[in-house]
C-alpha positions as CSV (number, residue, x, y, z in Angstrom):
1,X,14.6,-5.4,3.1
2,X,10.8,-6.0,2.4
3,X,9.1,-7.3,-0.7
4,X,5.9,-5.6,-1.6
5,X,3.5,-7.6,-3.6
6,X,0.6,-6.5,-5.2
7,X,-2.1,-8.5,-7.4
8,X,-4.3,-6.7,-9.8
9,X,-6.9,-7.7,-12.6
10,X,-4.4,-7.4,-15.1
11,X,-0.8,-7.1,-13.6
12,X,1.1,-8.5,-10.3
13,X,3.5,-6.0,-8.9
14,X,6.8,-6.5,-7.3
15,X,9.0,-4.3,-5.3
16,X,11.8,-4.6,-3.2
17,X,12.5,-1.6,-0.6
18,X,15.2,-1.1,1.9
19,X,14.0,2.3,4.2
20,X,12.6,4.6,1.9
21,X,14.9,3.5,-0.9
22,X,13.1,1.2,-4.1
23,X,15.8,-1.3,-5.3
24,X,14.0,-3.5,-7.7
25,X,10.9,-3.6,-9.1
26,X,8.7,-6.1,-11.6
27,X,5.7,-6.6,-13.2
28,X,4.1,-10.2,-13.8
29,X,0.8,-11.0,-15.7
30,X,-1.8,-11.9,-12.8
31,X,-2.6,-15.8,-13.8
32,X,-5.6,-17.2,-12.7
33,X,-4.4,-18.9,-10.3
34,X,-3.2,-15.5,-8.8
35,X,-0.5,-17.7,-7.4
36,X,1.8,-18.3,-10.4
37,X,2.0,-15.0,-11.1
38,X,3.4,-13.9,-7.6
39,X,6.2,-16.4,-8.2
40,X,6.8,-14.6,-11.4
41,X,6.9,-11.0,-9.7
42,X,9.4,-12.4,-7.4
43,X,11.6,-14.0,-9.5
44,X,12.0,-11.0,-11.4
45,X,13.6,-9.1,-8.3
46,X,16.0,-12.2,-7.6
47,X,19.1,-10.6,-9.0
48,X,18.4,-7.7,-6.5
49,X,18.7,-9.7,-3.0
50,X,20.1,-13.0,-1.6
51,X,16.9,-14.6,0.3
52,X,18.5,-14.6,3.8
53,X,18.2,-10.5,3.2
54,X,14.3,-10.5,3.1
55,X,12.9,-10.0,6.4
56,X,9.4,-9.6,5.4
57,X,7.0,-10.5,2.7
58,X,3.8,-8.5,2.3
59,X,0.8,-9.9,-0.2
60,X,-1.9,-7.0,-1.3
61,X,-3.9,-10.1,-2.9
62,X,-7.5,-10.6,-5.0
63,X,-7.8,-14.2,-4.1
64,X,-10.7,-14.0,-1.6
65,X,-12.9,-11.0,-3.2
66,X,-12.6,-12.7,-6.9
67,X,-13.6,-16.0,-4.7
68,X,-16.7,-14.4,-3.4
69,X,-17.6,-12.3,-6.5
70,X,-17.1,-15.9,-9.2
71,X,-18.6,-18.2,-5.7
72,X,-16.5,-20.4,-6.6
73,X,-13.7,-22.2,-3.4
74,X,-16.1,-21.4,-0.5
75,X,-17.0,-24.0,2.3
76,X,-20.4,-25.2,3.7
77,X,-21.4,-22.4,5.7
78,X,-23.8,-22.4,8.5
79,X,-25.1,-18.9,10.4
80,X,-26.3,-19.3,13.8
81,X,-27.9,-15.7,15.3
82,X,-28.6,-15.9,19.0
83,X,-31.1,-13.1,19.3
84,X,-34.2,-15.3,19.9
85,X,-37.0,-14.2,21.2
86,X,-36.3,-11.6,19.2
87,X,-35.2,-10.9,15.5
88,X,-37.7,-13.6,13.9
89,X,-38.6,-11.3,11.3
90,X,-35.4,-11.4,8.9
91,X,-33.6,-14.6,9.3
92,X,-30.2,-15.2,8.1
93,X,-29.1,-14.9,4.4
94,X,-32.2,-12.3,4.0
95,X,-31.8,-10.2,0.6
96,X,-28.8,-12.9,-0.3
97,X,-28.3,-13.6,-4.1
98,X,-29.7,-17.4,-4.1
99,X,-27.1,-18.4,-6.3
100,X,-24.4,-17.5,-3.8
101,X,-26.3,-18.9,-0.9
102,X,-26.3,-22.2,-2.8
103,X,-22.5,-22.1,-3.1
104,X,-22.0,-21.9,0.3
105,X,-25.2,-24.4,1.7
106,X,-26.5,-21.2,3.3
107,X,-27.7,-22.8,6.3
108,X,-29.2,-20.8,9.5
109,X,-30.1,-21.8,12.7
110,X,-31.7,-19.2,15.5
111,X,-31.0,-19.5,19.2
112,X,-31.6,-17.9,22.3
113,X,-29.3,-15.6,23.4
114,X,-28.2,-11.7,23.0
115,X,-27.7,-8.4,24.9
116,X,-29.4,-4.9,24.6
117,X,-27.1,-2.1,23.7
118,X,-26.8,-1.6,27.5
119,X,-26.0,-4.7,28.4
120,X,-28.5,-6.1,29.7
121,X,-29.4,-9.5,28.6
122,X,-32.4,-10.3,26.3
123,X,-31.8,-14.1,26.9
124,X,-29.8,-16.9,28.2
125,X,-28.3,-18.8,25.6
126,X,-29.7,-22.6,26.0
127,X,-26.8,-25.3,25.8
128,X,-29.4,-28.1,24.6
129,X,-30.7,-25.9,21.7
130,X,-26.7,-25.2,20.8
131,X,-26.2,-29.2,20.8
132,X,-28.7,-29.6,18.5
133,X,-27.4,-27.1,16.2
134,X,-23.9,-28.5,16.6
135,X,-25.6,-32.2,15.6
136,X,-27.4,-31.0,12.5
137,X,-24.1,-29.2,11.4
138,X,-22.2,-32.8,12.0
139,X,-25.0,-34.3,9.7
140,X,-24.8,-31.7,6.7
141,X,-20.8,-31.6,6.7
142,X,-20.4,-27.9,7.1
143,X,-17.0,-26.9,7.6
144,X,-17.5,-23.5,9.0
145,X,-20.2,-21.3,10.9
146,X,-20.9,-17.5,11.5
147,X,-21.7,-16.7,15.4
148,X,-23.4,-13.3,15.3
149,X,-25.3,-12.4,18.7
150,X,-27.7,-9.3,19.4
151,X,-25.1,-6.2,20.0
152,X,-22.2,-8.5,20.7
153,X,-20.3,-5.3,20.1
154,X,-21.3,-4.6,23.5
155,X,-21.0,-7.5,24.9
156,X,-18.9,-10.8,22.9
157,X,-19.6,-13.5,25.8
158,X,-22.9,-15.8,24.3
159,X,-20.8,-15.5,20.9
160,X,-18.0,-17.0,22.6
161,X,-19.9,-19.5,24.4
162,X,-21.5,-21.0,21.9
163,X,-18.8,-21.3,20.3
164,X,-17.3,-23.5,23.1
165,X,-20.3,-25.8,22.7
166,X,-20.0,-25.9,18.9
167,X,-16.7,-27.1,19.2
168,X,-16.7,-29.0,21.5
169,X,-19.5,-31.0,20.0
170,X,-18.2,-30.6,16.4
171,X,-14.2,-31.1,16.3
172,X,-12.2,-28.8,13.6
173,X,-15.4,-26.9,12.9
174,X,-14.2,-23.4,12.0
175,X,-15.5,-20.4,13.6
176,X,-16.3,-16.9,12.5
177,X,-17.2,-14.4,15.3
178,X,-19.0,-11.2,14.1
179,X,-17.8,-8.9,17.0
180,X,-14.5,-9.6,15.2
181,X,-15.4,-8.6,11.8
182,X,-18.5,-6.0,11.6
183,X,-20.1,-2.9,13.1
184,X,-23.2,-1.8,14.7
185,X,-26.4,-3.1,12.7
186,X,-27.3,-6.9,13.4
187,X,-27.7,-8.5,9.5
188,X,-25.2,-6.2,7.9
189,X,-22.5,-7.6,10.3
190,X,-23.9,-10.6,10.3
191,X,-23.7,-10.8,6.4
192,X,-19.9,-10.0,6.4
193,X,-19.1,-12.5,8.9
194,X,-20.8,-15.0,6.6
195,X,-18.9,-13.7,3.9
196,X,-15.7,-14.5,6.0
197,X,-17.0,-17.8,7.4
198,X,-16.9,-19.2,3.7
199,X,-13.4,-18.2,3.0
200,X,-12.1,-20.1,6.0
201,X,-11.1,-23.3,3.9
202,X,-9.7,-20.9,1.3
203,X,-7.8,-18.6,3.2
204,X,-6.2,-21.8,4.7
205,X,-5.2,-23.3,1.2
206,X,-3.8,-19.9,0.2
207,X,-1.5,-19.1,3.2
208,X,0.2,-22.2,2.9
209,X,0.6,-21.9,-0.8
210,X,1.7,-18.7,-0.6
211,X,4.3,-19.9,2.4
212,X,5.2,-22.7,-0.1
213,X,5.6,-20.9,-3.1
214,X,8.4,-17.9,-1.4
215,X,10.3,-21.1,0.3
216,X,10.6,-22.7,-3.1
217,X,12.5,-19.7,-3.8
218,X,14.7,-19.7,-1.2
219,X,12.9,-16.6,1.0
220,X,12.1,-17.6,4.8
221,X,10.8,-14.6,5.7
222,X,7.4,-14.3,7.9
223,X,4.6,-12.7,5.5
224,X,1.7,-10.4,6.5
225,X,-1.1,-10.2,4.0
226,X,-2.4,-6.1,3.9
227,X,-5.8,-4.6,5.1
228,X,-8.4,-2.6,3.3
229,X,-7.8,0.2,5.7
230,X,-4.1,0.0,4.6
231,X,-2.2,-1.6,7.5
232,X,-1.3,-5.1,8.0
233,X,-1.9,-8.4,9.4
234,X,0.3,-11.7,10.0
235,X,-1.0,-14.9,7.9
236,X,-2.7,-16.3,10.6
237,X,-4.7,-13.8,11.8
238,X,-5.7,-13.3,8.0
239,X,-6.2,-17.4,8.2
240,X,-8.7,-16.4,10.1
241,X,-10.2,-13.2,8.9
242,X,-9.9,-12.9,5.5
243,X,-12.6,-10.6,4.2
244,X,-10.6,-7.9,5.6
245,X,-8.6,-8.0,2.2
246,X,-11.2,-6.8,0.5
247,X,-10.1,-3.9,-1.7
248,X,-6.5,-3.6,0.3
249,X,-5.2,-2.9,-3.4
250,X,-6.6,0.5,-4.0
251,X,-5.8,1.2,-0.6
252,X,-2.4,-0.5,-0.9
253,X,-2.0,2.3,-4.4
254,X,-3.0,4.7,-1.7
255,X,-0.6,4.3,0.8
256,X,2.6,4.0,-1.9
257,X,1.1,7.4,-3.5
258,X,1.4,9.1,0.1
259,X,4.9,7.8,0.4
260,X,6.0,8.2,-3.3
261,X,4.4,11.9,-3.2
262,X,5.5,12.8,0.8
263,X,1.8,14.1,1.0
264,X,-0.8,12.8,3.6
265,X,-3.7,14.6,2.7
266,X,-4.8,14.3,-0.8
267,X,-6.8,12.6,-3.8
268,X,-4.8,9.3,-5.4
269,X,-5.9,8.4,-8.6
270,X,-5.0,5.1,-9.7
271,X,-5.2,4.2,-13.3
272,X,-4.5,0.5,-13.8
273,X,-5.2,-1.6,-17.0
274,X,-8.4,-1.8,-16.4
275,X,-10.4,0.2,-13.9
276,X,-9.4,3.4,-11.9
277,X,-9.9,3.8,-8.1
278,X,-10.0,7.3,-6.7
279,X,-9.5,7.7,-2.7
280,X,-8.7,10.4,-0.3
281,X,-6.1,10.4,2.0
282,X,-6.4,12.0,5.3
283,X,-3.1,11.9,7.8
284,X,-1.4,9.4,5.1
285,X,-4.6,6.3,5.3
286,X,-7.3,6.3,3.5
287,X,-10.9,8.1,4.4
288,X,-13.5,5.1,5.1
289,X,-16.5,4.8,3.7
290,X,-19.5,5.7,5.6
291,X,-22.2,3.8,4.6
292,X,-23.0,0.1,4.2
293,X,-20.8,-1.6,1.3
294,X,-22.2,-4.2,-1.0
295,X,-20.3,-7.2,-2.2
296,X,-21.5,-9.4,-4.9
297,X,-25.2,-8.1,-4.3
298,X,-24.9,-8.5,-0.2
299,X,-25.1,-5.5,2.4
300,X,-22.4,-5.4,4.6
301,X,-21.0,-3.1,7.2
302,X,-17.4,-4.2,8.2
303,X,-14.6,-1.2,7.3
304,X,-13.5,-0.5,3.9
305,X,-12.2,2.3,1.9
306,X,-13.8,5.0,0.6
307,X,-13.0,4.9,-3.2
308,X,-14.7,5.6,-6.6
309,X,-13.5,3.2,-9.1
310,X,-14.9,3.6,-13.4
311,X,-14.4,1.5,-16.0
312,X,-10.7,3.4,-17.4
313,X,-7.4,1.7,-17.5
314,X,-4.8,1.3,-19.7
315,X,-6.3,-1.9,-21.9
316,X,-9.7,0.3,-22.0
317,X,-11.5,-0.6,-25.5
318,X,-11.8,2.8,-27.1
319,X,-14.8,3.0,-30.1
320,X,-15.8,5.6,-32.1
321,X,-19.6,4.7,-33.1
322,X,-21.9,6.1,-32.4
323,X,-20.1,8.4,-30.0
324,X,-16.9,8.7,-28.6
325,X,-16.5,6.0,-25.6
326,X,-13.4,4.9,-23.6
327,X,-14.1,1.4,-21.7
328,X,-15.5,0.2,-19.2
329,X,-14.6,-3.2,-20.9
330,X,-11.0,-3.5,-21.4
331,X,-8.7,-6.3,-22.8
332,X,-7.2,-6.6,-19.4
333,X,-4.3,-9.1,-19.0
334,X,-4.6,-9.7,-23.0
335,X,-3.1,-6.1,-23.7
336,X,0.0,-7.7,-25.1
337,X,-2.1,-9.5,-27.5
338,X,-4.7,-7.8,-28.5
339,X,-3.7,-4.0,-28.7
340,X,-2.7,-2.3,-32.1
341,X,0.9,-1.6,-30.7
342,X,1.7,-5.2,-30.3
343,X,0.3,-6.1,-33.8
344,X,-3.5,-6.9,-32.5
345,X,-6.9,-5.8,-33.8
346,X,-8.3,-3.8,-31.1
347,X,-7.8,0.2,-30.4
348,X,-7.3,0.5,-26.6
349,X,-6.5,3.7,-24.3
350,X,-2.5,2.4,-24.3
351,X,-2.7,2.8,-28.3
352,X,-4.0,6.0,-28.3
353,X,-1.1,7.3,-25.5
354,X,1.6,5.8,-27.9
355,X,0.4,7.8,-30.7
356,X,-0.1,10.8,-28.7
357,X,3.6,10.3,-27.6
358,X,2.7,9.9,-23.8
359,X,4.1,6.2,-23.7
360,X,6.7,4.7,-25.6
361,X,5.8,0.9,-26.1
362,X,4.9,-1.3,-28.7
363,X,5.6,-0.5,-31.9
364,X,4.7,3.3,-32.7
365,X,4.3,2.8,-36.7
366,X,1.4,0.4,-35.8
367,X,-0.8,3.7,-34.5
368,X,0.9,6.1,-36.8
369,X,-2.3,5.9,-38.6
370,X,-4.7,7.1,-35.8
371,X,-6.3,10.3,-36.3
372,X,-4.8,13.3,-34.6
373,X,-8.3,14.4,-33.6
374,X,-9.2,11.4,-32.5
375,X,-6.1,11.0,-29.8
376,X,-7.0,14.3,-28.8
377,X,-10.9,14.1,-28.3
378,X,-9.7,10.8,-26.4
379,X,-7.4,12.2,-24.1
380,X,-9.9,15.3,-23.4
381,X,-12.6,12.4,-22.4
382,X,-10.7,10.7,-19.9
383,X,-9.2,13.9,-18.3
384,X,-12.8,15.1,-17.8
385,X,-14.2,11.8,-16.5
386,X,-11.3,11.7,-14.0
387,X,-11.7,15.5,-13.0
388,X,-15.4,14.3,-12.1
389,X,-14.4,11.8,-10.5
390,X,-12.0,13.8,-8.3
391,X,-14.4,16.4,-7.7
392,X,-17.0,13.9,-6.7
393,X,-14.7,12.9,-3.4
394,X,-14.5,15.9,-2.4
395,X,-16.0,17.2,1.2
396,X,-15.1,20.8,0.8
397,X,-14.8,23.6,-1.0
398,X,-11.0,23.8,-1.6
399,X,-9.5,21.7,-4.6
400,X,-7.5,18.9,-3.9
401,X,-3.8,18.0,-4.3
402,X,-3.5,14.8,-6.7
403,X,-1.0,12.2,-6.5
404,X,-1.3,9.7,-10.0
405,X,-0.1,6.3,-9.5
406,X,-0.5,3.3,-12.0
407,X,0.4,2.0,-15.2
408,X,-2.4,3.8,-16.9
409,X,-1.6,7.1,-15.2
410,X,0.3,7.9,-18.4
411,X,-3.5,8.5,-20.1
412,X,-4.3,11.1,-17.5
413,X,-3.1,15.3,-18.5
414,X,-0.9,17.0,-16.2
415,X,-3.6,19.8,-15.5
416,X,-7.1,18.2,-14.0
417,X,-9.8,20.8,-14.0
418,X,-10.8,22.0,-10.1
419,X,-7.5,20.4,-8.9
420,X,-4.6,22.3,-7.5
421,X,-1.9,20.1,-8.3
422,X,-1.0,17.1,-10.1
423,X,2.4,15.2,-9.0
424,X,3.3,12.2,-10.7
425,X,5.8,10.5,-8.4
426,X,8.9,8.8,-9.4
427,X,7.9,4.7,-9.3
428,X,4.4,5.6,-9.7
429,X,3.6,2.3,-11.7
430,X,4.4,0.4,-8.8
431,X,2.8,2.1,-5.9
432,X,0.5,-0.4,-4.9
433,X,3.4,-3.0,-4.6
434,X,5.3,-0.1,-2.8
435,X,1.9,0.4,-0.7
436,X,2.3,-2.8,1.1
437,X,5.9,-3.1,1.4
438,X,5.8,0.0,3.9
439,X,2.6,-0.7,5.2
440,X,2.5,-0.3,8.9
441,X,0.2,-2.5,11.5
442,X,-3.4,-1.4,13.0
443,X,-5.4,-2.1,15.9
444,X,-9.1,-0.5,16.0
445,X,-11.7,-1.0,18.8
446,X,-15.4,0.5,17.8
447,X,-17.9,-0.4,20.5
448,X,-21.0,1.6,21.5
449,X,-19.9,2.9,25.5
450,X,-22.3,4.8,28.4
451,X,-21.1,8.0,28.5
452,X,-21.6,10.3,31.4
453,X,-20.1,14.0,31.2
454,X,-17.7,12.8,34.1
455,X,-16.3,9.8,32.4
456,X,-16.1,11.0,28.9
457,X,-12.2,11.7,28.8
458,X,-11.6,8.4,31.0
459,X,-14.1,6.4,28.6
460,X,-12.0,8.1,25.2
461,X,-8.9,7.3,26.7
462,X,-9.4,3.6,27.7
463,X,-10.9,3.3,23.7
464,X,-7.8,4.4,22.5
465,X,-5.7,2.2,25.0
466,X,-7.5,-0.8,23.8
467,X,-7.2,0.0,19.9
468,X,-2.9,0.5,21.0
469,X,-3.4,-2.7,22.5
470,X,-4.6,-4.6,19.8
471,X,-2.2,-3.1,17.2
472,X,0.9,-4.6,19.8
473,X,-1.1,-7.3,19.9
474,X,-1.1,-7.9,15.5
475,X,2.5,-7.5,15.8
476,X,3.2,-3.6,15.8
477,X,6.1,-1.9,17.7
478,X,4.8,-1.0,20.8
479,X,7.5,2.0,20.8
480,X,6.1,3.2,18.0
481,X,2.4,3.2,18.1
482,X,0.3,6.2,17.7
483,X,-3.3,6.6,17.9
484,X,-4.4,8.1,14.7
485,X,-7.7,8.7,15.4
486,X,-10.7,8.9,17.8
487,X,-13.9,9.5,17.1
488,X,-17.1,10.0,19.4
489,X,-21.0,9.5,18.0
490,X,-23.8,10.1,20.1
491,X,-26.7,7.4,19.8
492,X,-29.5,9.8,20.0
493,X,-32.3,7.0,19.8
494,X,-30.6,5.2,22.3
495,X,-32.2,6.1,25.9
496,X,-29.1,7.0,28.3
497,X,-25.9,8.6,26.9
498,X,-24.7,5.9,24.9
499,X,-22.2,6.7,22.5
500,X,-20.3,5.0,19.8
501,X,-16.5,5.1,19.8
502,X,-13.9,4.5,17.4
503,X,-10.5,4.7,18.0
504,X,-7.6,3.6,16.1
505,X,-4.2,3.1,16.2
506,X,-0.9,2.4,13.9
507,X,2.8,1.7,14.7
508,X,5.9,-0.3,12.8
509,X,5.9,-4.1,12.1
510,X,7.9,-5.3,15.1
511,X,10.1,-7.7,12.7
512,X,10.6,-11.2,14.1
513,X,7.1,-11.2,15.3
């Protein structure tokens, strides 16, 4: 038996699943805390299991993205680039919001070091100049640094020595390297492994709060927290990267839709209380997103889902003047307060599916009221904002399948304009809980390599080797891994044949791990 877990902006999901089989599910209001309310989602499956059944625990959580997004819980943050001579043009925290550099101390410190994408070196890194560093970090009380280095995707050894002397020179100091965490392009990567750098402290609070808060209830289980490219990853490697959580909980809806539905290739729209995320699943995981993602106003290039998300849920504020709108501010967690069905003053999305007889909660008299025009007219605007939507992901001409998950779904029509079908599979409200619970674990490599015609095959092979590798290595089956994809990109401004490879790979949590 696994419990899923997922926390949203306005609800925290809980399931319990044995196989393919749901046996319990629950829904908890997400506290601020976000803590409180997974307690609450548990204990609402406890007459389903005894806790010496549970062999797993997985946590879809918001924690660290609300963190970055509110900057508030992030450490003193140093980035030290060792690129120098070069790259004294943009320093570190370039384009940053100054408000969220001030939460974090937003300190930066360049050094010698780095590699050309060949591998040739463009300088030695200089121990003295590191000990200097390591002294001024001592001084201003910074808890954790950001190691970027000059393509350390091609080469991660100045990154790792300079983290030796950082240490070694500043005891408990918490590291963040970014060959771990982004992709090719200096400052974007750079940027997300500041982003992760300042969640170090956090991320260690929350794993043992979340370890705390299952024991209290009796469950000993080891817990994995999911991914945003929808596979999973044991508490302490999220202890230490945890800006890889970012968005896991569309792609968490994802994944549950594809098992729900039995489809792999489709659209999954997910209608929550408050916003809804569109994605595309190809071979059951989510397509990624191509270009350079932006979080809380900084440009980053680590991997994370390609999805659409409007304004639309469930607790969506609908108004009438001076033309027909439907969110994007919603009452969110306050639904049960604040919407006509429950005796409240505002006229939400959920009121209008009550009177339309889609949803039968609340108390129906409370809408009987609304005008019949108006609950149509309301229902035709979101069905034609999500057909958009849909189309909008689209890379093709042919229309595309779509699963609906979510609370909200109950807001969308059965027929979507341009779409072939709609399924709306049975426990569709808690997919993104179900999402994690069957989540599997990943290993990735994506490296720039020299290619020569005569190596190719031996060069793709020994990629997806190392991404099978990694996968056993986060705890996957090694019986059961499978390399899901490999994908070749020649650097054509690159003199040589340099080419960057991604490879991945997936296979079943080896339990006991």
């Amino acid at each position: 038996m696994h419990i899923g877990i997922d926390v949203g902006g306005t609800n925290t999901d809980a399931v319990l699943v044995e196989g393919r089989r749901v046996l319990a599910a629950c829904k908890a209001t997400t506290t601020a805390d976000v803590t409180t309310g997974i307690v609450e989602a548990v204990g609402g499956l406890r007459h389903a299991f005894g806790p010496a059944d549970v062999t797993a625990v997985m946590i879809g959580t918001t924690h660290f993205v609300n963190a970055v997004v509110e900057g508030r819980g992030l450490a003193r943050t140093a980035a030290v680039r060792l690129g120098l001579p070069a790259t004294t043009a943009l320093p570190p925290f370039v384009e940053w919001p100054e408000p969220l550099r001030q939460a974090i101390g937003g300190y930066a410190y360049l050094c010698h070091g780095g590699h050309e994408y060949d591998g040739r070196v463009i300088s030695e890194p200089r121990e003295d100049e590191l000990k200097a560093v390591a002294a001024d970090l001592a001084a201003k009380d910074v808890r954790s640094v950001a190691i970027s280095s000059v393509f350390s995707l091609v080469s991660s050894e100045f990154e790792r020595r300079a983290a030796d002397v950082l240490t070694a020179e500043v005891p408990g100091l918490l590291v963040s390297f970014s060959h771990e965490i982004g992709r090719l392009g200096l400052l974007e990567r750079e940027n997300a492994t500041i982003i992760n750098a300042a969640l170090r402290v956090l991320a260690e609070q929350i794993a043992d709060g979340l370890t705390e808060s299952l024991a209290a209830q009796g469950i000993d289980a080891p817990v994995y927290l999911s991914q945003n490219d929808g596979t999973l990853m044991d508490l302490e490697y999220g202890r230490r990267h945890p800006v890889v959580t970012f968005s896991s909980g569309p792609t968490n809806s994802m994944r549950g839709g594809a098992f729900l539905s039995g489809m792999d290739d489709c659209a999954v729209v997910d209608v929550g209380g408050t916003t809804t995320d569109i994605g595309v699943l190809h071979h059951g995981f989510p397509r990624e997103a191509s270009s350079d993602v932006v979080i809380s106003g900084v440009r980053t290039n680590f991997r994370m889902p390609d999805v659409r998300s409007t304004g639309l849920g469930g607790g969506s504020l609908v108004r009438r003047e001076p033309e027909l709108r439907v969110g994007p501010d919603s009452v969110g967690y306050r639904l049960a307060d604040r919407a006509l069905v429950f005796g409240g003053d505002a006229l939400t999305a959920t009121d209008v599916a009550v009177a339309a007889g889609l949803a039968d909660i609340g108390d129906r008299s409370l809408v009987r009221h609304l005008d019949r025009t108006l609950v149509r007219a309301v229902l035709d605007h979101v069905g034609d904002r999500i057909a958009a939507q849909v189309d909008r992901m689209r890379t093709g001409p042919e229309p595309l399948s779509v699963v609906l998950v979510g609370g909200g779904s109950i807001l969308v029509p059965d027929g979507i304009e341009g779409v072939s079908e709609v399924v709306r599979p049975a426990h569709h409200a808690f997919a993104n809980a179900i999402g994690a619970a069957i989540a599997q674990v990943g290993g990735e490599v994506d490296r720039v390599f020299p290619m020569d015609a005569a190596r190719r095959d031996e060069v793709l092979d020994a990629a997806g080797q190392e991404a099978v590798d990694r996968a056993v290595a986060a705890g996957a089956d090694a019986g059961s891994v499978r390399i899901v994809e490999v994908e070749e990109i020649p650097l054509a401004y690159l003199p040589g044949n340099a080419s960057r490879v991604r490879a991945r790979a997936v296979g079943d949590l080896l339990l006991g791990h």
